[in-house]
N, C-alpha and C positions, 0 to 999 in steps of 0.2 A: 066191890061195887064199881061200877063201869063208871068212868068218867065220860059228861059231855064235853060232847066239841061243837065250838060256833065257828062256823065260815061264812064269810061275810061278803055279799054280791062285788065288794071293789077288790077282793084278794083272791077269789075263786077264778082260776083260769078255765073255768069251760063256761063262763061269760063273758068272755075276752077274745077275741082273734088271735092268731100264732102270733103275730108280727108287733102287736101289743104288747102282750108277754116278754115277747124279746126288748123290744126298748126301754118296759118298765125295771126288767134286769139289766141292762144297761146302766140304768141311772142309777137303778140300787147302788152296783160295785164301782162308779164312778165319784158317787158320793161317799161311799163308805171308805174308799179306795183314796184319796184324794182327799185331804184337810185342807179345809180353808184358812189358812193362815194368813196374819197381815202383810207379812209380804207379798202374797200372793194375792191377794186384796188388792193391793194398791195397784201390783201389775195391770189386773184387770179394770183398775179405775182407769188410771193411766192411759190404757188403750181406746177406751170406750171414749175418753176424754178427747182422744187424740183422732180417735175416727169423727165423733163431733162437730169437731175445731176445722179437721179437712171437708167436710160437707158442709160445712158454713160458709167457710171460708173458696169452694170450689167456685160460687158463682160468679163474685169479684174477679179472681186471679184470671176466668176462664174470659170474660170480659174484655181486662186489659189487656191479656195476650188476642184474644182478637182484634181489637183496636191497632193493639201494636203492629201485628203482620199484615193487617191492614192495610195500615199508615207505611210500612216497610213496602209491600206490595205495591203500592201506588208510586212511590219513592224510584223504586227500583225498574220501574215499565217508563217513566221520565230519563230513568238513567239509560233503560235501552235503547228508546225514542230517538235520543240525542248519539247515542253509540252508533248507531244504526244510522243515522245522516251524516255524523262524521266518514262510515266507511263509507257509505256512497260516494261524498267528496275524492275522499283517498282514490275509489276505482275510477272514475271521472279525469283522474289526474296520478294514472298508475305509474304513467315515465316520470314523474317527479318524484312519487315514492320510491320508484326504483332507485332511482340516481343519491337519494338521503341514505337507503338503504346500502348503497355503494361506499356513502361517505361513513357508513356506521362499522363497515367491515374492515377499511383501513382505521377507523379508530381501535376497532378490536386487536390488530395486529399490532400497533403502535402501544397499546396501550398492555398490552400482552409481552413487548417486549421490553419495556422499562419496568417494569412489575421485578421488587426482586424476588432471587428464586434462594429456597433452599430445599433439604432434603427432608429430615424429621423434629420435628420443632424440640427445643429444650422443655425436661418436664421439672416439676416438683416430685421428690422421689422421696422424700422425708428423710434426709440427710444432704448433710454437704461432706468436703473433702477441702481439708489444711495441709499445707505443705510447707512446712519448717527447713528452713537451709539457713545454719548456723555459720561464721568463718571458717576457713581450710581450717584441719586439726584441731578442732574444738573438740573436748573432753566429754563422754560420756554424760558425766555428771553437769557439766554446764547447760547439753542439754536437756537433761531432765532437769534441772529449774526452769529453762524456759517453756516446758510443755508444762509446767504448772503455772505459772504465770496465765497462757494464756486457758488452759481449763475455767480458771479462776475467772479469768471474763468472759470467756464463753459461758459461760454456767450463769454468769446474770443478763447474760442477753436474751430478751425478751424472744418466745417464741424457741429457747432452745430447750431439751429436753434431756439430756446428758451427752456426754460424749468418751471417747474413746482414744485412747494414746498411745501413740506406739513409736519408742525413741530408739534412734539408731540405724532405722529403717525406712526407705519415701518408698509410698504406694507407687506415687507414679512414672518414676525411676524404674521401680523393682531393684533396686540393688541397696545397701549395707553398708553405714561407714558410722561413725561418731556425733559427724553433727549433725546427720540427716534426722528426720521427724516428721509423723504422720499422725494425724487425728482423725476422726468421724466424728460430726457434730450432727446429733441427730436430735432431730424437730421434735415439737410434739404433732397432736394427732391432727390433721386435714382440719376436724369441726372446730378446734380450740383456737387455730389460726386463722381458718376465715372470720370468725368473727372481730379481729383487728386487725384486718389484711396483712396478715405475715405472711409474705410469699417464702419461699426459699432465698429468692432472689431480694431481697428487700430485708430479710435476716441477715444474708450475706454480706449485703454490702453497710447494716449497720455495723457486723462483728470486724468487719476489713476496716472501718476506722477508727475502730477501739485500738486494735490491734496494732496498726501504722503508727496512732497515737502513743501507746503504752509499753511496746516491745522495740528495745532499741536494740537488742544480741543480736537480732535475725532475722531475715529476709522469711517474709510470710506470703504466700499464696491461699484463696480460697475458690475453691471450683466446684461444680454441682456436678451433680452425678452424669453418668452417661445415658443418653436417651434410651440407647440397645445394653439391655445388661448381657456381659461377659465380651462387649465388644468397645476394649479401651478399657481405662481404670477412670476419666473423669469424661464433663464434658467439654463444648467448644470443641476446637481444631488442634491439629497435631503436626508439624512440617518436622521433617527428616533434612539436615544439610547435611550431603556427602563429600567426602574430600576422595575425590578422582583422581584428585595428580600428586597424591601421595606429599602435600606442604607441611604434615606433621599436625601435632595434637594442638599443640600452641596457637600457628594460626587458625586449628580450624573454630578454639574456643575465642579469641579475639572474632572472630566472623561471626558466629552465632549470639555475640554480645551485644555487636554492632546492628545485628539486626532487630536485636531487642530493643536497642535502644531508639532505632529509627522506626521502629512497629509502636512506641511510645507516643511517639508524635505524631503519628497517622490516623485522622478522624475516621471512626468507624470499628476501629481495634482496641481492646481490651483485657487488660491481664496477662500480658507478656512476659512472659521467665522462661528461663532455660538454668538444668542445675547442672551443665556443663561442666567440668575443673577440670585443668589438665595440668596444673603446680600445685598440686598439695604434695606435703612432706611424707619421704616414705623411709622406712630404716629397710637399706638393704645390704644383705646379709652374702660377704663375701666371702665364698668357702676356696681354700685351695684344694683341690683335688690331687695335686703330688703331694701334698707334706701330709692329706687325711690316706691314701693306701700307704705313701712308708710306714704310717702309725698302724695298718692293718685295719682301719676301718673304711667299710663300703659305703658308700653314698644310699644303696636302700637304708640300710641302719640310721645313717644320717636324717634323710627325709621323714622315717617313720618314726623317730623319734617327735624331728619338729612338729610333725604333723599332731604328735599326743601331744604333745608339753604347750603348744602354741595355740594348736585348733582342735577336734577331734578323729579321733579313727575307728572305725565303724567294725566290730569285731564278729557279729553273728545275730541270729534270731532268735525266740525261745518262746513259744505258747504258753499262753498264764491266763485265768479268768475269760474263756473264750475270746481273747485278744492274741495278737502276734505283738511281739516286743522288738524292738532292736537295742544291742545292745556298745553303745560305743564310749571309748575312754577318754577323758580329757583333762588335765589340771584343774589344779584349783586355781581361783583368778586369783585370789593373792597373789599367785607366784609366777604371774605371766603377765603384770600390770607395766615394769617398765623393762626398759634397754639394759642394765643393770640386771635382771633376773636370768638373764640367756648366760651369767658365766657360774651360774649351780648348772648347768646340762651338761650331762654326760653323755657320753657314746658307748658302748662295748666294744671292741674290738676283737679280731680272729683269734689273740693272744689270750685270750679272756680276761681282759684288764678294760680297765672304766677310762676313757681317753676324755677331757675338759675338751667341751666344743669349741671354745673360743682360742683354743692351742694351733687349730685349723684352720681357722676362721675371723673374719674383722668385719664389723660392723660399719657405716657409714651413711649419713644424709641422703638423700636422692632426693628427687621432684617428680611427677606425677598424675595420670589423671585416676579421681577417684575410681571410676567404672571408665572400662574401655567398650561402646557400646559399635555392632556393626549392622548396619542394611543394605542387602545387596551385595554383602561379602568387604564392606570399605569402611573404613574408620566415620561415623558419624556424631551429627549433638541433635537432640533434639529439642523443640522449641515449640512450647505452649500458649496456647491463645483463646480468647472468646470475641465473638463480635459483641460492639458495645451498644446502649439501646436505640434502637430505629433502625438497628442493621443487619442483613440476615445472613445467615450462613455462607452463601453464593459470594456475596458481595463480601465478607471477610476473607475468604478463598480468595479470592480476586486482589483483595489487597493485602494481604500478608504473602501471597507468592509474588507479586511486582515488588514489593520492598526486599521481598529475599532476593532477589536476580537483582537488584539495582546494587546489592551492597555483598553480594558474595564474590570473590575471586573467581575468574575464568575457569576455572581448572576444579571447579564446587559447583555442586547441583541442587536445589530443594527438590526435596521428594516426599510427597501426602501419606497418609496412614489411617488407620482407623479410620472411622467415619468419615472423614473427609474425602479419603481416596472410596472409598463406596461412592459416596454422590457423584463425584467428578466420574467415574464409572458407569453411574446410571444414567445420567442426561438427562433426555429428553425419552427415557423410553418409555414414561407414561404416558406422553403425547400421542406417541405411535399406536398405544391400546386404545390413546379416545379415539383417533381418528379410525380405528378397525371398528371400535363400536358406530359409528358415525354409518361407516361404511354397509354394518351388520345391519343396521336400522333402514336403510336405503332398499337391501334387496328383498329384505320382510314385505315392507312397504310394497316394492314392484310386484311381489309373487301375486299380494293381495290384491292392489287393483289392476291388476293383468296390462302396466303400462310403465313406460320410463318417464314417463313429463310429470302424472301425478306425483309421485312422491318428493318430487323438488319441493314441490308446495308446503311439504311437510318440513322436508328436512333443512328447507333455507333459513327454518326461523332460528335452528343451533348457533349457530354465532353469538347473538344475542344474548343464549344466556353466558357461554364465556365474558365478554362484554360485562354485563353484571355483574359474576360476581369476582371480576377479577377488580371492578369498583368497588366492590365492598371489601373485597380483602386490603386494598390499599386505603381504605376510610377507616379500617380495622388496627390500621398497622400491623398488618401480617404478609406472609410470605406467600409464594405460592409453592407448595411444598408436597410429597407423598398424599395426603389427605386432604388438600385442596385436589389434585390432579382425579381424585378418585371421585371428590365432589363433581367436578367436570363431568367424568361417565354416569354419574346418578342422575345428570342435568337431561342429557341426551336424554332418555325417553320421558322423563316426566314433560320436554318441550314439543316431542314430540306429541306424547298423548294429550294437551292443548291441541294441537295443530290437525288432530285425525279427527277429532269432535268437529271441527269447522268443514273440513276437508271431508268426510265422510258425507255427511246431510247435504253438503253440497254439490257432491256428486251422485245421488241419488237423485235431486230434485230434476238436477242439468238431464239424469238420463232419461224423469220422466218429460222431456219436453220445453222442461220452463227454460228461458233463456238465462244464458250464463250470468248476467248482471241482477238480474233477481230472485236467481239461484242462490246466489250470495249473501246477498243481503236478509234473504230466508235462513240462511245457517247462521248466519249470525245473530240474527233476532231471535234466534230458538234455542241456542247452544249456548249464547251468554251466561246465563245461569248456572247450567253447573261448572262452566272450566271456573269462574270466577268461585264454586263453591269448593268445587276439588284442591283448586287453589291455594285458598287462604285454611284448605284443613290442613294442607300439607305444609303451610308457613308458619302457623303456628303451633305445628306437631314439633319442629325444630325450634323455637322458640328453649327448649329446655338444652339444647346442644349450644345454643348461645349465651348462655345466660350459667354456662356450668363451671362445679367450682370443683373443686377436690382431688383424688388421687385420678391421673389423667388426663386431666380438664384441658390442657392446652391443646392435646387432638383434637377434643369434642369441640371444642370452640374453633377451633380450626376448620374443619368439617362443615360447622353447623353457619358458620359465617359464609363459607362460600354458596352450599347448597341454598339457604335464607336468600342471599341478596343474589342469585342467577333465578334463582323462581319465581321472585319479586319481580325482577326485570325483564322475566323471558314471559311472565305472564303479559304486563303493560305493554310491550312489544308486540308480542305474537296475535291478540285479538285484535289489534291494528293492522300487520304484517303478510297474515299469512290469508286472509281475504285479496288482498293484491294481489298474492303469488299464484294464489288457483284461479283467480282471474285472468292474469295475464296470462299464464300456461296454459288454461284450459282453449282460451281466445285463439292463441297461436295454435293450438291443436285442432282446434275447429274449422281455423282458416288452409290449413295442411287437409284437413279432410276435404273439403271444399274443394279445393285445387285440384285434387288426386281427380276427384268425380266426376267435372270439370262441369258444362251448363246443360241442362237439361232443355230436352228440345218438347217443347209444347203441339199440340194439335189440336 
């Protein structure tokens, strides 16, 4: 028996159009496809809620902000009103702006050259550097109690994060003796100490008076890392004194003493040591060479013996676990601890018999310097330093090399290193790249308005921002240094591009006809607007270079202060400024045209 079928006019699709069809299966597999879940509920509450809330809310908000730009707008056409009659005053009275303008360039020179100078600012590098120097001939073991000592207070100093020790040994030496000692004291992480300003520098100088305080064995240094890594082992300055005229080790460490001790008392300078010795005790060992051949033993035998029993001797290589190995021999320390263990050494001899070393040999006192260090091929000491705060690198150069020549002997030389001898090196040669950009900007300028006079207009406002922001780097208490110099070149065309907005429209207007005095005043009433917008985007885009904290930060801040306060200042300058200068130029160009032409004869 056949079954009926009912189809029913809303499900039959040949009473439907195609395009029905299609959408009704749409929704089918959308709904079927797709559970309405309360999460997914509430999303679409949520939204519905939130688009709501914004069209309710659009009329008000659209409102105030009209009112406001409004009220901004009207604010701001007062402010050009007023802007706009001040230049006019200014053009009216352009020789007196000139002449201020005159007064404003020898301030910049003046003020440009009492500015102190350095090279690359000190950073926080998330560690410092200790420098442990125990008495002449202090004991291994004496030292490593005082590098526990102070582990022990470094490790409750706030802001430190463990550290590192290494007895025997000064980093910044590089040379090996008993009571030498080296630490790394490393920080914790950048976010953990800004938030209770623990600088390096401020960690430092709390762990430097624990330390002064609680460590009586031994002369403690702490110094920050170096700003250039692999260039020097700390930071601050580095002098070399040479002894030229051969006075011996003696005086040269009395000299390098004396000048530590005179770089003590010299405002500006800080952290002066030198681990110089040139009397500490040494055993040496006097071989007779006629009584060791009658005995038939050679002096190689001799030396390669010492060389095992005392130090090590280096015998061959050998591949093991994809590594290369060296393999060299050396006593046990037991039996090379004192003066006393040198009479068990034996020798061989040609006879083949065991010769007692000390049968050849005697023993005796001497004095001594720890390391014999040279520069330049000459017996030297070297002497460490940092500028202390308010004072910059330039200016610690400056006075740590007069106190060395005030207190070294004739026939002694200081001589710079590391980082110090770079900057004394570099000068002034960033100066030379501003003023090639200066220069670079000048002939741009010329190609573009196919003249030599225009572009002065342009380029006279540059000063100005040197001027600024070598103000703000001295209201900063900063240096002027690689990263301010660079600030300088980023100055140049952002003063410029103020100065082309004004200068541009105003020589447009001059070409169609209008007179140069209302020329100006036209660009200026027109132009205000956006150098004042482009402006303040660009001062408060650096706003984060000033305000910076963390790994770096002393560049950035560096940086971000000079460019901030020259853009600041070249803007306030320049919309006052640089309407004078294309006035007066353009005038003087006008009246040269005139003159060439000479008077035209009427009929």
């Amino acid at each position: 028996m056949a079954k009926r079928c009912h189809v029913s006019a809303w499900s039959s699709p040949a009473r439907w159009p195609p395009a029905t069809s299609l959408g009704r299966g749409l929704f089918r597999s959308s709904a079927t496809g797709w559970p309405l879940s309360p999460a997914r509920l509430a999303a679409i509450l949520a939204a519905l809620a939130g688009g709501l809330a914004a069209w309710l809310a659009a009329r008000p908000i659209n409102w105030l902000l009209t009112r406001f730009f409004r009220g901004f707008n009207l604010a701001f056409g007062q402010v050009t009103r007023g802007y706009v009659g001040s230049v006019g005053l200014l053009l009216r009275g352009s020789l007196l702006a000139l002449a201020a303008y005159g007064g404003l360039l020898y301030l910049t020179y003046h003020t440009f050259r009492e500015t102190p100078t350095g090279f690359i600012p000190a950073q926080d590098k998330g560690y410092l550097l200790v420098n442990i120097l125990l008495p002449d001939s202090a004991s291994l073991e004496r030292t490593n109690r005082v590098m526990q000592q102070i582990e022990n207070l470094a490790s409750r100093t706030p802001g430190v994060k463990h550290t590192v020790a290494i007895a025997g040994q000064s980093i910044l030496l590089g040379a090996s003796a008993p009571n030498f000692g080296s630490m790394y004291v490393m920080l914790d992480d950048f976010h953990h100490r800004a938030q209770h300003n623990l600088s390096a520098d401020a960690v430092a100088n709390a762990l430097e008076q624990e330390l002064n305080a609680d460590v009586k064995d031994a002369a403690v240094n702490i110094v920050g890392a170096p700003p250039i890594d692999g260039l020097g082992t700390a930071g601050g300055v580095k002098i070399v004194i040479e002894d030229r005229g051969d006075n011996g080790l003696a005086a040269l460490q009395k000299t390098s003493q004396q000048i530590v001790e005179e770089g003590r008392k010299t405002p500006g300078l800080d952290k002066l040591f030198t681990s110089f010795r040139a009397d500490t005790t040494w055993l040496f060992l006097d071989i007779d060479r006629d009584a060791a051949e009658s005995m038939g033993v050679s002096m190689a035998d001799v030396f390669n013996m010492l060389q095992v029993n005392l130090g090590t001797l280096y015998i061959n290589d050998f591949n093991r676990f994809g590594r290369t190995w060296q393999v060299n021999v050396q006593a046990d320390a037991r039996y090379r601890m004192q003066a006393d263990d040198l009479d068990r050494l034996y020798v061989k001899s040609d006879r083949q018999r065991m010769v007692p070393l000390m049968s050849f040999a005697k023993i005796r006192q001497v004095s001594g310097p720890v390391m014999l260090n040279r520069y330049n091929l000459y017996s030297a000491a070297t002497i460490n330093a940092d500028a202390a705060a308010g004072t910059s690198s330039g200016q610690a150069i400056e006075l740590l090399e007069r106190v060395a020549k005030e207190n070294a002997i004739q026939s002694m030389r200081p001589e710079w290193t590391e980082l110090a001898l770079l900057q004394l090196a570099a000068g002034n040669t960033a100066m030379y790249a501003f003023l090639l950009a200066v220069v670079l900007v000048f002939l741009v300028l010329a190609a573009q308005y196919e003249s030599w006079s225009l572009p002065l207009a342009v380029i006279l406002v540059v000063p100005m921002c040197l001027l600024c922001s070598v103000c703000g780097v001295l209201v900063a208490h900063l240096d002027i240094n690689v990263f301010t110099q660079i600030g300088f070149v980023v100055l140049v065309g952002l003063a410029c591009k103020n100065a082309i907005l004004i200068v541009e429209f105003a020589r447009a207007q001059h070409a169609e006809g209008v007179p140069t005095f209302q020329a100006t005043l036209a660009a200026c009433r027109l132009r205000l607007r956006p150098i004042v917008m482009t402006s303040l985007a660009f001062i408060f885009g650096v706003v984060p270079l000033v305000l910076g904290a963390g790994a770096g930060a002393e560049m950035r801040r560096t940086l971000g202060v000079a460019v901030f306060a020259g853009m600041l200042g070249v803007t306030l300058f320049g919309i006052f400024l640089t309407p004078v200068f294309f006035y007066a130029i353009q005038t003087i160009a006008d009246f040269g045209i005139g003159s060439r032409q000479g008077p035209r004869s009427t009929l």
